[in-house]
PyMOL Python script that loads the backbone (N, CA, C, O; Angstrom):
from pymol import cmd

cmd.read_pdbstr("""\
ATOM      1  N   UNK A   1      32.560 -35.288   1.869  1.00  0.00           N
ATOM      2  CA  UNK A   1      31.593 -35.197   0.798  1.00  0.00           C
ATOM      3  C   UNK A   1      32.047 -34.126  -0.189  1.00  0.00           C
ATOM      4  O   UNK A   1      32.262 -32.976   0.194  1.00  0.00           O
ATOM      5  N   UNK A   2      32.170 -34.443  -1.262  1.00  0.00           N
ATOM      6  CA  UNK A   2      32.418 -33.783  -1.941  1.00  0.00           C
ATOM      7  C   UNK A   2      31.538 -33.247  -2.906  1.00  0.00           C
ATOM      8  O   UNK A   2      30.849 -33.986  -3.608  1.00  0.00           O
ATOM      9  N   UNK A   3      31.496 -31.407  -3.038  1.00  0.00           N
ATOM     10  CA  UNK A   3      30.540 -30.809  -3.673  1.00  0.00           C
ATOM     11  C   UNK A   3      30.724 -30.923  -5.569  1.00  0.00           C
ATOM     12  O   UNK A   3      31.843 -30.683  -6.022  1.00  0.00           O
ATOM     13  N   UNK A   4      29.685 -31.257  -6.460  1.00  0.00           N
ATOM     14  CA  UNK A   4      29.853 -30.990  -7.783  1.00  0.00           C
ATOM     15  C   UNK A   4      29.828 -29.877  -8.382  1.00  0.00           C
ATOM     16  O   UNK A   4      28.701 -29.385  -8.334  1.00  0.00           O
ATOM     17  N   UNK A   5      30.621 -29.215  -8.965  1.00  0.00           N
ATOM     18  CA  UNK A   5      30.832 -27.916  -9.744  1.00  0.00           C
ATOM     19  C   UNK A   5      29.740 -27.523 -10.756  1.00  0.00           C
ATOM     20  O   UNK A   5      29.976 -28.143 -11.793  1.00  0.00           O
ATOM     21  N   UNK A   6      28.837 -26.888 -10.867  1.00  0.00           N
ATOM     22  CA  UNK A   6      27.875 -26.367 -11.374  1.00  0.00           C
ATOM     23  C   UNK A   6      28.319 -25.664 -12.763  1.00  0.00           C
ATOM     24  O   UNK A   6      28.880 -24.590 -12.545  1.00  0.00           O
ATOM     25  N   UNK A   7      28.198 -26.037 -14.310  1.00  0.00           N
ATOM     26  CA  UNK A   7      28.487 -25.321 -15.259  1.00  0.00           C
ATOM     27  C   UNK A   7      27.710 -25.423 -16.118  1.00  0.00           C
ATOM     28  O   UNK A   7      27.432 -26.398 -16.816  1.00  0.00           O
ATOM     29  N   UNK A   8      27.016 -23.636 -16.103  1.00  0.00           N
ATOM     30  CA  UNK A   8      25.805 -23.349 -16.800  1.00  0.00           C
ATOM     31  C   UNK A   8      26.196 -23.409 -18.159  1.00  0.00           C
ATOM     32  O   UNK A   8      27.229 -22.954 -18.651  1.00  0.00           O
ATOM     33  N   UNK A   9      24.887 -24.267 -18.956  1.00  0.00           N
ATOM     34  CA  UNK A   9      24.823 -23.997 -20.251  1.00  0.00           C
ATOM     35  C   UNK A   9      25.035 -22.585 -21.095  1.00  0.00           C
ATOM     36  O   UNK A   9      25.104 -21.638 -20.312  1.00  0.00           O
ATOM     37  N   UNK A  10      25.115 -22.329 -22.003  1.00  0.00           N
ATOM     38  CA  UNK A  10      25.396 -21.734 -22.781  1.00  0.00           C
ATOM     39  C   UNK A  10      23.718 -20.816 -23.257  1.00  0.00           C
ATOM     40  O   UNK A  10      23.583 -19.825 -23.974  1.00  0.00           O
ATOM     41  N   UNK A  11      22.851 -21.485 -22.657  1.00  0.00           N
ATOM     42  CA  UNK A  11      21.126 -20.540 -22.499  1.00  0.00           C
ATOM     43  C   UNK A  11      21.260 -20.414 -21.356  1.00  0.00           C
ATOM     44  O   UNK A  11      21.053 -19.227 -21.106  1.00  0.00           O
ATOM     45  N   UNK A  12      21.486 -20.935 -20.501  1.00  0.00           N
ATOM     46  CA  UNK A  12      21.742 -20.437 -18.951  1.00  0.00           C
ATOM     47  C   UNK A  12      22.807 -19.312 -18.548  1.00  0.00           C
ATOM     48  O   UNK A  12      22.559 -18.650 -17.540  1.00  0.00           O
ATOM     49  N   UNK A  13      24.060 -19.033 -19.322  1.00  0.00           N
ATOM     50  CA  UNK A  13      24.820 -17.909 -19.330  1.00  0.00           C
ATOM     51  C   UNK A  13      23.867 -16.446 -20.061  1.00  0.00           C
ATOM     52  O   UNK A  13      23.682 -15.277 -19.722  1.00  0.00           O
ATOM     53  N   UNK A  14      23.447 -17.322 -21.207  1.00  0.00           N
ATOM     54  CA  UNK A  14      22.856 -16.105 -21.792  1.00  0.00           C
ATOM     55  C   UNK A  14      21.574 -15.364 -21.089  1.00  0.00           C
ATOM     56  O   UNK A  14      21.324 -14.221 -21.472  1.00  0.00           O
ATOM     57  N   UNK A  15      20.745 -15.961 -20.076  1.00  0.00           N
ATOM     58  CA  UNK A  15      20.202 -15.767 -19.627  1.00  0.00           C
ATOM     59  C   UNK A  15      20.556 -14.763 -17.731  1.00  0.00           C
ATOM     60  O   UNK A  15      19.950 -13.914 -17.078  1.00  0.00           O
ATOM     61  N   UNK A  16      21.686 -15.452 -17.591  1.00  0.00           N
ATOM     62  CA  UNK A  16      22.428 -14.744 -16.447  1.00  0.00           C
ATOM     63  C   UNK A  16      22.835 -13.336 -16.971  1.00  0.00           C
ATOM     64  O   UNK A  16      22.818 -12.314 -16.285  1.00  0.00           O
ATOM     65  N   UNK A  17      23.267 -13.434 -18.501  1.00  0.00           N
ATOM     66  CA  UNK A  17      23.882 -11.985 -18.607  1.00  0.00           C
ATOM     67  C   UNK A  17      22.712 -11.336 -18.750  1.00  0.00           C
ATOM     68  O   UNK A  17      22.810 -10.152 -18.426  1.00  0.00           O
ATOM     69  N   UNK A  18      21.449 -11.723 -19.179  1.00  0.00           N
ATOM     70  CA  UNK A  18      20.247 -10.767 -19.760  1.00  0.00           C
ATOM     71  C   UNK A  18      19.673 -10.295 -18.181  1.00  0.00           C
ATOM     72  O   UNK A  18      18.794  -9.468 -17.938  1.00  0.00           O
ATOM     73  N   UNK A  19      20.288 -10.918 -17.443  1.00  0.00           N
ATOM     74  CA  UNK A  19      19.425 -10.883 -15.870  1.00  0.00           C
ATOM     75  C   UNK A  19      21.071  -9.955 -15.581  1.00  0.00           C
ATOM     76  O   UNK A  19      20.800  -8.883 -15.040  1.00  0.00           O
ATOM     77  N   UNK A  20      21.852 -10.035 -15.695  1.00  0.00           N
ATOM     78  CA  UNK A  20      22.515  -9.312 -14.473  1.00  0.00           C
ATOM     79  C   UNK A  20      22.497  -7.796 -15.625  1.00  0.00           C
ATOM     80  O   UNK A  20      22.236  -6.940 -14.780  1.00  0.00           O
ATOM     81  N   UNK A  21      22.581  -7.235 -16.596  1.00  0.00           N
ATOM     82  CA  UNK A  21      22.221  -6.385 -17.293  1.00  0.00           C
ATOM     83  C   UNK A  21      21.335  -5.830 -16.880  1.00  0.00           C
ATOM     84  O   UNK A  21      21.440  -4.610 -17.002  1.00  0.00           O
ATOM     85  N   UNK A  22      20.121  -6.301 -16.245  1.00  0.00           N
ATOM     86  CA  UNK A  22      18.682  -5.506 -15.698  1.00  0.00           C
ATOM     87  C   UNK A  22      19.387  -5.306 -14.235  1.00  0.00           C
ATOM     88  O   UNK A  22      19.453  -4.096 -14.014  1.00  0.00           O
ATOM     89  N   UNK A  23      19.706  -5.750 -13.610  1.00  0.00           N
ATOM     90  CA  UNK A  23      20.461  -5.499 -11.889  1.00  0.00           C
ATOM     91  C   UNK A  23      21.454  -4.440 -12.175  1.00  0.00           C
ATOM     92  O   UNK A  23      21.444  -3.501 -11.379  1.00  0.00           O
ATOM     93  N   UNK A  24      22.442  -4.386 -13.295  1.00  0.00           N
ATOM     94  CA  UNK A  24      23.207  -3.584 -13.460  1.00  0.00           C
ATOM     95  C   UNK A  24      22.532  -2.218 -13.780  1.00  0.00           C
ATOM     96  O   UNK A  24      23.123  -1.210 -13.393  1.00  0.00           O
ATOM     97  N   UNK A  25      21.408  -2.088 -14.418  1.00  0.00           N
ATOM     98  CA  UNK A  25      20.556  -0.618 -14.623  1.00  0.00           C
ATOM     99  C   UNK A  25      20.308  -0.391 -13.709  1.00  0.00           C
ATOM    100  O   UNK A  25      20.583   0.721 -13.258  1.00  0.00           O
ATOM    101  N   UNK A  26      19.485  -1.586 -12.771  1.00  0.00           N
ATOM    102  CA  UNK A  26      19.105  -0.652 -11.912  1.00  0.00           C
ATOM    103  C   UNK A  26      19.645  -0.278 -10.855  1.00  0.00           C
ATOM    104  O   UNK A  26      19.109   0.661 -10.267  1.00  0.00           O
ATOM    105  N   UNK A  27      20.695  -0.802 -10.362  1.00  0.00           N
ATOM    106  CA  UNK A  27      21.649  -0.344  -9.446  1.00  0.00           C
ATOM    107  C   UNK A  27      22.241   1.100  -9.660  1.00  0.00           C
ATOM    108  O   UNK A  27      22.498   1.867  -8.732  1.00  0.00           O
ATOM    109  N   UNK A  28      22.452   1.416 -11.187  1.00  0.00           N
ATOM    110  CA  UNK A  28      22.745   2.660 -11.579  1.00  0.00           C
ATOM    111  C   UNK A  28      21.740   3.511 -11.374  1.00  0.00           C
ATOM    112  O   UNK A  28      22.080   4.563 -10.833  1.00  0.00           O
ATOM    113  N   UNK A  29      20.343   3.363 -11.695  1.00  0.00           N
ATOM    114  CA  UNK A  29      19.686   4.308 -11.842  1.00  0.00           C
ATOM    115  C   UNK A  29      19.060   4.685 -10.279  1.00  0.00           C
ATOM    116  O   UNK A  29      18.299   5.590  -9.938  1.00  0.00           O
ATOM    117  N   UNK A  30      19.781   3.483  -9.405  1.00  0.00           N
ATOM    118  CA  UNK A  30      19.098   4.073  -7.471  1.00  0.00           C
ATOM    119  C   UNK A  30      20.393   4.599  -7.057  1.00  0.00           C
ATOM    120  O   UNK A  30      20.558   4.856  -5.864  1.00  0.00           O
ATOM    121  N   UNK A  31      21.667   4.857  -8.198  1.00  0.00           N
ATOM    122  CA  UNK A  31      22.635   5.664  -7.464  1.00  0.00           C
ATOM    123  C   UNK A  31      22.392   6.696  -8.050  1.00  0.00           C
ATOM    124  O   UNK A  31      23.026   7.649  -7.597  1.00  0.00           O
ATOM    125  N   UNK A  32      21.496   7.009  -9.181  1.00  0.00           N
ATOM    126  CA  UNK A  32      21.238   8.213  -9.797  1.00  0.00           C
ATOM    127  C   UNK A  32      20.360   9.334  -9.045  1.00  0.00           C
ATOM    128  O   UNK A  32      20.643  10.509  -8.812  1.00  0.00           O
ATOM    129  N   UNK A  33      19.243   8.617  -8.751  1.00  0.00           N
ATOM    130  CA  UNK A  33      18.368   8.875  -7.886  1.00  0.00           C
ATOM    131  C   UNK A  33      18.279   9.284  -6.315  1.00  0.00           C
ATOM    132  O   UNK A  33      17.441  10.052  -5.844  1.00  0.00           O
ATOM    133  N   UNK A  34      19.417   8.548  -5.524  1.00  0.00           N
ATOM    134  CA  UNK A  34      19.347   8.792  -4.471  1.00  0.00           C
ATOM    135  C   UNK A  34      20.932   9.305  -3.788  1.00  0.00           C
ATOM    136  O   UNK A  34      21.551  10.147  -4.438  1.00  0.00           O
ATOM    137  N   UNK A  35      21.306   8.985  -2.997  1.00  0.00           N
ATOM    138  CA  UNK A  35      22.493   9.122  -2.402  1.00  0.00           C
ATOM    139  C   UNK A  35      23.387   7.954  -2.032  1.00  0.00           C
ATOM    140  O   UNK A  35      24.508   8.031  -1.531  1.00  0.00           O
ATOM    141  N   UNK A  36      22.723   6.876  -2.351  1.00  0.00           N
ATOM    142  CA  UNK A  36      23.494   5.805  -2.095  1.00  0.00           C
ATOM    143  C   UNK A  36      24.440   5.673  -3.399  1.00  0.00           C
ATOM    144  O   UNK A  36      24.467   6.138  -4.539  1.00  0.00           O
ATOM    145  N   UNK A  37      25.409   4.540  -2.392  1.00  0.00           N
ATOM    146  CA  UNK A  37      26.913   4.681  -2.639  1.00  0.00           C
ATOM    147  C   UNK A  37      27.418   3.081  -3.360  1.00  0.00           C
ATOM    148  O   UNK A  37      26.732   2.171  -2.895  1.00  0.00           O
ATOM    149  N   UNK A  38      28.330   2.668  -4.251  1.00  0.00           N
ATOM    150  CA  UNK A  38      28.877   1.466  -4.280  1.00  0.00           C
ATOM    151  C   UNK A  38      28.920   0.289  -3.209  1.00  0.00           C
ATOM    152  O   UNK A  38      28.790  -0.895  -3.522  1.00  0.00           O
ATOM    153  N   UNK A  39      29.118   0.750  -1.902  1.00  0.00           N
ATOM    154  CA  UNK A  39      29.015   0.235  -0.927  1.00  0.00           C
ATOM    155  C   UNK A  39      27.650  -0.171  -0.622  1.00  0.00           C
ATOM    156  O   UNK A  39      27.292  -1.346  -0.535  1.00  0.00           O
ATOM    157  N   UNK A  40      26.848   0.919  -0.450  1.00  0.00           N
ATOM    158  CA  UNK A  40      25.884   0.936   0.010  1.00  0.00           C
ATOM    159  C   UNK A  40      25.066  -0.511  -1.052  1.00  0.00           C
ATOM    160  O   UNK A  40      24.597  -1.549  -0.585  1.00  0.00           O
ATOM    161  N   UNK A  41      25.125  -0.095  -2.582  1.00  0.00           N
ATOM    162  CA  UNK A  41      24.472  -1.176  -3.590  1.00  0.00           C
ATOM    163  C   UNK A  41      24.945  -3.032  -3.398  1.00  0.00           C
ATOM    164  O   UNK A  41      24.289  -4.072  -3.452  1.00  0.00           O
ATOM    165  N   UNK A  42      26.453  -2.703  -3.152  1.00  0.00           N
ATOM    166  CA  UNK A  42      27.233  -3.811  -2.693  1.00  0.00           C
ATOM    167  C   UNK A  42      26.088  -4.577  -0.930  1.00  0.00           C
ATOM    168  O   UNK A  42      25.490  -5.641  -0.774  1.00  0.00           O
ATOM    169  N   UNK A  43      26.233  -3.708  -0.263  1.00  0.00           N
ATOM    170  CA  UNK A  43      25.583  -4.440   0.984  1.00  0.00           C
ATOM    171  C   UNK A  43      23.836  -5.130   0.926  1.00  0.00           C
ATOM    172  O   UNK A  43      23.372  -6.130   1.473  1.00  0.00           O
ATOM    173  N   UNK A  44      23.096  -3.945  -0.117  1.00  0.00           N
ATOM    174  CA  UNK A  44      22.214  -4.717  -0.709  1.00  0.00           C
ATOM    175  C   UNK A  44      21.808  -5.947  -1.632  1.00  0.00           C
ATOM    176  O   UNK A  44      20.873  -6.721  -1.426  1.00  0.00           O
ATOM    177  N   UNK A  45      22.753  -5.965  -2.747  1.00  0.00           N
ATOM    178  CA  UNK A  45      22.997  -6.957  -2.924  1.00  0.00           C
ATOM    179  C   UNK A  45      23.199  -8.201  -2.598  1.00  0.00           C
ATOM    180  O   UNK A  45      22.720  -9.183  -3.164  1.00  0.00           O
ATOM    181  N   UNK A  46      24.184  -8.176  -1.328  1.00  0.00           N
ATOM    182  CA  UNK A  46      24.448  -8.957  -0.661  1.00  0.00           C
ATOM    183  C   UNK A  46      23.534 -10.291   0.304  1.00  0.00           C
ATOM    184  O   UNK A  46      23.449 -11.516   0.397  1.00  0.00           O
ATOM    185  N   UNK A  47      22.766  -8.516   1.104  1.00  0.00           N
ATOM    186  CA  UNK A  47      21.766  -9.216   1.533  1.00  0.00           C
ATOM    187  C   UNK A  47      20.375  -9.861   1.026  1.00  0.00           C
ATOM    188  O   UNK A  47      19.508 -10.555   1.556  1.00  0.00           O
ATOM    189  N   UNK A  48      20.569  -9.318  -0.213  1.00  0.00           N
ATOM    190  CA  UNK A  48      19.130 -10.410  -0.947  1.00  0.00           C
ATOM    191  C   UNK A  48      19.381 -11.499  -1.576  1.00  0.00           C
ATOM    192  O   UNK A  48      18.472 -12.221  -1.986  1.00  0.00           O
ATOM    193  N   UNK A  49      21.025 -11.852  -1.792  1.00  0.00           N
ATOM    194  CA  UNK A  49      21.365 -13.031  -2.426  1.00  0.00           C
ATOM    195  C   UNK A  49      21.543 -13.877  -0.988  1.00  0.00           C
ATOM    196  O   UNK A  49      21.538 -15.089  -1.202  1.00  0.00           O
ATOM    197  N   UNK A  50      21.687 -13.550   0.328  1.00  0.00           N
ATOM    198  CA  UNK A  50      21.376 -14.076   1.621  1.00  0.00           C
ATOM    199  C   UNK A  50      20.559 -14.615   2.052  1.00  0.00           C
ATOM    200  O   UNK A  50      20.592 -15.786   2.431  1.00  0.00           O
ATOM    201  N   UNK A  51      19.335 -13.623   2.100  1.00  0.00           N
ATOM    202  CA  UNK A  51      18.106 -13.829   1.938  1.00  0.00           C
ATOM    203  C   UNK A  51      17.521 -14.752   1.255  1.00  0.00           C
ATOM    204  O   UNK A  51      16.937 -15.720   1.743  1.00  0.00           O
ATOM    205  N   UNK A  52      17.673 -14.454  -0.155  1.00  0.00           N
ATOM    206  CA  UNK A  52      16.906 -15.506  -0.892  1.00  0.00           C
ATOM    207  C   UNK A  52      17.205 -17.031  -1.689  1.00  0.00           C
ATOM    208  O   UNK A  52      16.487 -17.741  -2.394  1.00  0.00           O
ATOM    209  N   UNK A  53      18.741 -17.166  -1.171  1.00  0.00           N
ATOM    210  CA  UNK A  53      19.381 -18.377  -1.565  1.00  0.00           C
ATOM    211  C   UNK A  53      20.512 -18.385  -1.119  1.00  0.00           C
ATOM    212  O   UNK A  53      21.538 -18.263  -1.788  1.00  0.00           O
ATOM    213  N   UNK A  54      20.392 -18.614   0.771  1.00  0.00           N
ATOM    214  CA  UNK A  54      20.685 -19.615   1.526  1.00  0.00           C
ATOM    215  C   UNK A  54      20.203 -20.098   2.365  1.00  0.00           C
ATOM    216  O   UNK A  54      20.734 -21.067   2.908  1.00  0.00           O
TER     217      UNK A  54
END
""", "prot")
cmd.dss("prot")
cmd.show_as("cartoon", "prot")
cmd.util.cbc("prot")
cmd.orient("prot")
């Protein structure tokens, strides 16, 4: 079976960048804030894109 390649529109990119722009602040501003690390933001990440879509 073969999977189809998914290619977001051009409001759907613009909308990914306006969304990963807000993830990108705030990832900065909980390394500002706390002690967590690249890693640490990386493993969170991870697990909520886990979590919530698969």
């Amino acid at each position: 079976m073969k999977s189809s390649t998914w290619k977001p529109t051009k409001e759907e990119r613009e909308v990914m960048e306006a969304v990963w722009m807000q993830v990108k602040g705030a990832c900065e501003k909980l390394k500002e804030e706390t002690n967590a690390k690249d890693e640490h933001i990386r493993k969170m990440l991870k697990e909520m894109a886990d979590r919530y879509y698969s």
